[in-house]
Structures are given as C-alpha cells and as structure tokens.
C-alpha positions in Angstrom: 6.5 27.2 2.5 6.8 23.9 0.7 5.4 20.6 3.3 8.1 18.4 3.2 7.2 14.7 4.2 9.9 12.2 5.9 10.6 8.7 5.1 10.0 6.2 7.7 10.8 2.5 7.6 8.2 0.3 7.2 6.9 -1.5 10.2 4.2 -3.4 11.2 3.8 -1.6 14.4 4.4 1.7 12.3 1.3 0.8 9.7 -1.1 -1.5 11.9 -3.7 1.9 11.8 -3.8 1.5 8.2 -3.6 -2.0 7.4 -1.0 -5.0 7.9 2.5 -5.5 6.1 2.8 -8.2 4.3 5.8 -10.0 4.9 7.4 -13.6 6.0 6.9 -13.6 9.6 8.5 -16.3 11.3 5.4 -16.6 14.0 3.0 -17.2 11.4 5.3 -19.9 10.0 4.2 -23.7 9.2 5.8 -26.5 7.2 3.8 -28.1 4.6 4.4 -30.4 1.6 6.2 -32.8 3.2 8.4 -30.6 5.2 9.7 -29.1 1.9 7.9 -25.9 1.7 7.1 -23.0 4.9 4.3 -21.3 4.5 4.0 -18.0 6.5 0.1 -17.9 6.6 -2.7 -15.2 6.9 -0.6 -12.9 6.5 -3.4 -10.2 5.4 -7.0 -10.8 5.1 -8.5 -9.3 1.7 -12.1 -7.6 2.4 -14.3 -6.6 -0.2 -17.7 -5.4 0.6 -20.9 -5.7 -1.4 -23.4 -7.4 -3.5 -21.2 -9.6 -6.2 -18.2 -8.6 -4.8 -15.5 -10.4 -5.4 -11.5 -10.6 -4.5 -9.1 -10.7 -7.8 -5.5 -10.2 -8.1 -4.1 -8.7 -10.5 -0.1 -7.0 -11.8 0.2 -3.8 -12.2 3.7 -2.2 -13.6 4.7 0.7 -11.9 6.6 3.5 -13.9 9.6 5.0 -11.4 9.0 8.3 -9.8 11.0 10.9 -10.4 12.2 12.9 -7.2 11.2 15.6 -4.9 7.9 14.1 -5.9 4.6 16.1 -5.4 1.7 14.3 -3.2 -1.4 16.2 -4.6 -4.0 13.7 -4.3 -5.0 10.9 -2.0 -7.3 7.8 -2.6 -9.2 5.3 -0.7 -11.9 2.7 -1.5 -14.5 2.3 0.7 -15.9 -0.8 -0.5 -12.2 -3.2 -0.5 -9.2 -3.3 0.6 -6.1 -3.3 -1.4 -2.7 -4.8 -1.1 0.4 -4.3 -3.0 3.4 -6.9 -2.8 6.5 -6.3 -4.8 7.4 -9.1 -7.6 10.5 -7.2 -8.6 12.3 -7.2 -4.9 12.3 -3.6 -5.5 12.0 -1.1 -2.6 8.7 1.3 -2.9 7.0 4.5 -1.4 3.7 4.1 0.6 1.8 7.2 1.7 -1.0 6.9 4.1 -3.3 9.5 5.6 -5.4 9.4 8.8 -9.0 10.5 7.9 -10.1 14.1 8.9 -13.9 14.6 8.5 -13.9 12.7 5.7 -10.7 14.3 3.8 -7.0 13.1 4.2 -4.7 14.7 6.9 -0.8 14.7 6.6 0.6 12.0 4.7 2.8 9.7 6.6 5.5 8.0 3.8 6.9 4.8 4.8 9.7 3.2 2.4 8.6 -0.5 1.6 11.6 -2.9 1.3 11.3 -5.8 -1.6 10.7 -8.1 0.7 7.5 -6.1 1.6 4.0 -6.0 0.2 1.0 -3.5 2.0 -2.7 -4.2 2.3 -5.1 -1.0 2.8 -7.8 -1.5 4.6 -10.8 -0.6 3.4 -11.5 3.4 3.9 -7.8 4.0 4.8 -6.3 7.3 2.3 -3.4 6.3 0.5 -1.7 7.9 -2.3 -1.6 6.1 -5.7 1.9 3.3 -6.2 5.0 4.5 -5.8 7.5 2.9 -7.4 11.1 4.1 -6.8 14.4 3.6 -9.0 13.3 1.5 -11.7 10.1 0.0 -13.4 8.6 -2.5 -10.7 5.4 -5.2 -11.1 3.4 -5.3 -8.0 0.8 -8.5 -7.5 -2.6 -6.5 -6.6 -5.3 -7.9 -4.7 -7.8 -6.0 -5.1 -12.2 -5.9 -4.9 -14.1 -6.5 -8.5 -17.7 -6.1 -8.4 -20.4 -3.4 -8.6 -20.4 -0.1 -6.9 -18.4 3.0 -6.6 -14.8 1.8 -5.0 -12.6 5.0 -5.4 -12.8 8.3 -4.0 -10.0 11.0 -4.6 -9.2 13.7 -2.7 -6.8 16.8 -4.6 -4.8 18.7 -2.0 -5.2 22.7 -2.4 -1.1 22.6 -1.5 0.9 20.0 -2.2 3.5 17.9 -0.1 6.9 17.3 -1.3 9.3 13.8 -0.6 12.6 14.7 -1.5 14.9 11.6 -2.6 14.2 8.5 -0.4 16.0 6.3 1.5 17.1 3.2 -0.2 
C-alpha cells in the first residue's frame, strides 16, 4: 500500500521544529531610509558551523515537478543551515522529517506560498527543492567551507504527494 503524504499550509507555528519561515512579519517591522523603506528584520538567522566556514547565497533554478511525486530520499546538512526564498512569487513543496535514530521518519509536506522562503536548521531532514507548476529561482543561503555538509538518506518504500494545493 502506497504512503500517501498530505499537504499542509505553511506556518510558522507549523515549521518552528524545523526551522523559521521566512516571511514579512509585521512585528519584526522597522522603517528605515528616511521612512521610505520597512524593513522586516531577523527574520532567520543563517548558521554555519566549522573551521572557514562561511555563509553565501546563491540562485538556484528549480525544474517543476511533475505530480504524484515520489519522496525516496531525504537530506540534511549537519554543518549549516539552509534557506530557500522564492524570487519567482511562485508557490513551492517543502518536505521535512523528524529525526529517528539518526534516519528520517514520515515526511511532513507543507505548500510554501510566493511570498514564503524556509530556512533548515542545521541537522533538520528535508527533501531536496520542490518546485511546483513552472520553472522557479530560489535565493539560497547556504554554508561554504570545508567538511562534509550533506547526508542522504534513500527510503526502502517510497511516499507519494499527489497534486498539491495551489
């Protein structure tokens, strides 16, 4: 019997176990520049662990997924955390999983507005980008240095998300 997955909205009392949503927050809000400009600040704090490590951002272009989508693998990165924030104002998957003895339990699948980015914390299973509908760019900020930052974990049976909310 297949595992089918739900879809959840994204929240950031829903995530706060894995990480923080990054999103404009009107608590967090300031003026600046004059009064021209608001500036929703710390809205996630990057963490990257290690001799010469370094935070860096970066784009990365997500291809669409095609749907029911297979989760057969997890990652994490135990060194950094990782945050993805839509540049396309495209909606997006995010798959999380608590950690079990040092593999992934059950994915949980939230469905990221475009208005929404993510940041992992460091440790925290998550499956790969998911981008949804169309090709997306995503601003990255992510841990550079050296050290081994990536473990993968391949599920012996895979879970299923069948079309998501949009």
């Amino acid at each position: 019997m297949p595992h089918t997955l739900a879809v959840h909205p994204l929240t950031a009392a829903a995530f706060a176990h894995f990480g923080e949503v990054i999103a404009a927050d009107p608590k967090t809000m300031r003026l600046i520049n004059g009064g021209t400009t608001e500036r929703f600040h710390a809205l996630c704090a990057p963490d990257a662990a290690g001799h010469d490590a370094r935070i860096i951002l970066n784009i990365f272009r997500a291809q669409p997924r095609s749907f029911p989508y297979e989760i057969t693998m997890m990652e994490r990165h135990p060194l950094g955390s990782q945050s993805f924030s839509p540049l396309s104002g495209r909606p997006f998957l995010v798959a999380v999983s608590e950690d079990e003895d040092g593999r992934p339990g059950r994915p949980r699948v939230f469905l990221a507005q475009g208005h929404q980015g993510v940041n992992y914390r460091r440790n925290v299973w998550h499956h790969p980008l998911m981008a949804i509908g169309e090709t997306s760019d995503f601003l990255v900020a992510d841990r550079d240095g050296p050290g081994n930052n990536l473990q993968e974990f391949f599920f012996e049976n895979p879970f299923f998300i069948q079309e998501p909310l949009r």
